[in-house]
C-alpha atoms as a printed R data frame, in Angstrom:
   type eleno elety resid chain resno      x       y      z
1  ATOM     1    CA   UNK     A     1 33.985 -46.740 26.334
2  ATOM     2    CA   UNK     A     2 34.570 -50.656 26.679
3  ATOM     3    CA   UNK     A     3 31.182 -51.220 26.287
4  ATOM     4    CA   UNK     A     4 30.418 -48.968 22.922
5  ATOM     5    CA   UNK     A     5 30.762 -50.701 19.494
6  ATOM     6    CA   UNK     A     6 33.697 -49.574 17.115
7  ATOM     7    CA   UNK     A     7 32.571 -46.917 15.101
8  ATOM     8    CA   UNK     A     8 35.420 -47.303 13.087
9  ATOM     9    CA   UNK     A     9 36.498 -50.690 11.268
10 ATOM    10    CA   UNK     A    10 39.853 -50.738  9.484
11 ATOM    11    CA   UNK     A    11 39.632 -53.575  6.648
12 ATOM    12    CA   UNK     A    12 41.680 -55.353  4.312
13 ATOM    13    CA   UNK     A    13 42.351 -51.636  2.511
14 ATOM    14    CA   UNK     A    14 44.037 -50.366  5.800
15 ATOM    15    CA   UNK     A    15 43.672 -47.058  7.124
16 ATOM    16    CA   UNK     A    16 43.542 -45.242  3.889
17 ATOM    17    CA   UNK     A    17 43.328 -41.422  3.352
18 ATOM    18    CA   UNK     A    18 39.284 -40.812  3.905
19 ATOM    19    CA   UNK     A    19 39.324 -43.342  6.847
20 ATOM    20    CA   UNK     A    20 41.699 -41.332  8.566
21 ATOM    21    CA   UNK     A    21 40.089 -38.265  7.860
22 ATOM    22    CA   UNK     A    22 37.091 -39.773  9.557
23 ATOM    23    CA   UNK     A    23 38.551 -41.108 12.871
24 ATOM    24    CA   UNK     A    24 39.804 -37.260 12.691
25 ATOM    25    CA   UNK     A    25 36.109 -36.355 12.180
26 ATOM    26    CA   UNK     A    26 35.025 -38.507 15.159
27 ATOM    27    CA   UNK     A    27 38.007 -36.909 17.427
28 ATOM    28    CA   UNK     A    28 36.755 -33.591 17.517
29 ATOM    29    CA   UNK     A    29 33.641 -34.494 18.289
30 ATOM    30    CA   UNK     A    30 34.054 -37.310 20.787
31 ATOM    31    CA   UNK     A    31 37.824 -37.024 22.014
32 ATOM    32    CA   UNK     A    32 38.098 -40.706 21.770
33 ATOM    33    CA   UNK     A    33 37.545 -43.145 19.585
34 ATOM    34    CA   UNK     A    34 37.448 -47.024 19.538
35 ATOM    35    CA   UNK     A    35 38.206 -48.622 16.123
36 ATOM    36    CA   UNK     A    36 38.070 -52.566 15.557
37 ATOM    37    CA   UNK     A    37 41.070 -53.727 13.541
38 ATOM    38    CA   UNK     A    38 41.133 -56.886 10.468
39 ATOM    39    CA   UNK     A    39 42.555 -60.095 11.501
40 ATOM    40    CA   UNK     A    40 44.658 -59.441  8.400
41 ATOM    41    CA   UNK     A    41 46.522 -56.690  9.907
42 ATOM    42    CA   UNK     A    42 49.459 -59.353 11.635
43 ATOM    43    CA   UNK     A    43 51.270 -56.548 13.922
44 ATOM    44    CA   UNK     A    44 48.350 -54.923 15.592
45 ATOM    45    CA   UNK     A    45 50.195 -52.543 18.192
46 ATOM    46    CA   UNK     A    46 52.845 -51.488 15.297
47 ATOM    47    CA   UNK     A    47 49.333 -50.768 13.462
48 ATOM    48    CA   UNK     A    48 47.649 -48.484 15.967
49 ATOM    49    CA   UNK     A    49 50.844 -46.464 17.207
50 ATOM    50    CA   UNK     A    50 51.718 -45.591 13.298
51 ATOM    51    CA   UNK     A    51 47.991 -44.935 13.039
52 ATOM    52    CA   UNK     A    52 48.160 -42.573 15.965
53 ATOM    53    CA   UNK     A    53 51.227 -40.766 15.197
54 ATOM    54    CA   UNK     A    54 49.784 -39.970 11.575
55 ATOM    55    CA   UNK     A    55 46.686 -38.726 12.956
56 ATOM    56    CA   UNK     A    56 47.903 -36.697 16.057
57 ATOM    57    CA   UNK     A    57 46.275 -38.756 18.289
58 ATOM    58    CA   UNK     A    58 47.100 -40.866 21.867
59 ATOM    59    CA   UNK     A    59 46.584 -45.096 21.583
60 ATOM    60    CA   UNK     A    60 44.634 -45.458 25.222
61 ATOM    61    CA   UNK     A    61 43.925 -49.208 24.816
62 ATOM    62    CA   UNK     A    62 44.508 -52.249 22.152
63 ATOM    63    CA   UNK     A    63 42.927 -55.422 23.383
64 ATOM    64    CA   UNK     A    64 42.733 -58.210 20.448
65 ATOM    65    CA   UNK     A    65 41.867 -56.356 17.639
66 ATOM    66    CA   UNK     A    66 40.004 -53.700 19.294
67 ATOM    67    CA   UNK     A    67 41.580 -50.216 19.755
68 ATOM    68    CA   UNK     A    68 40.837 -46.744 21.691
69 ATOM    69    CA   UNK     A    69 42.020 -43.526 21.109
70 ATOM    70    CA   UNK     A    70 42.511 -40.383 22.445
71 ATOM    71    CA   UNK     A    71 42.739 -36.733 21.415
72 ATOM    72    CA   UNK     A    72 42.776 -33.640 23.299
């Protein structure tokens, strides 16, 4: 999973309503996910654990403003 491109980017919008239906989209299919996060987002780990608990899912990884998560 390291080596896969995001197939998510969250922008300057944020993670807004039909974005986070998608990563939900991309969890059933795949189980994980790994999402690439805008240098405008200043508190990236707040970010993905908020992101995670709204969506159900598990934060696995956050390196720089890369991200991978997990749903069973």
């Amino acid at each position: 999973m390291t080596q896969e491109k995001a197939t998510i980017i969250i922008g300057k919008s944020g993670a807004t309503d039909s974005l986070k239906q998608e990563i939900r989209n991309q969890l059933k299919k795949k189980k994980s996910v790994k999402i690439s996060l805008s240098d405008d987002i200043e508190d990236k780990n707040a970010f993905s654990l908020e992101l995670c608990s709204e969506i159900g899912a598990e934060l696995i990884d956050l390196r720089g403003k890369k991200l991978i998560i997990y749903k069973e």
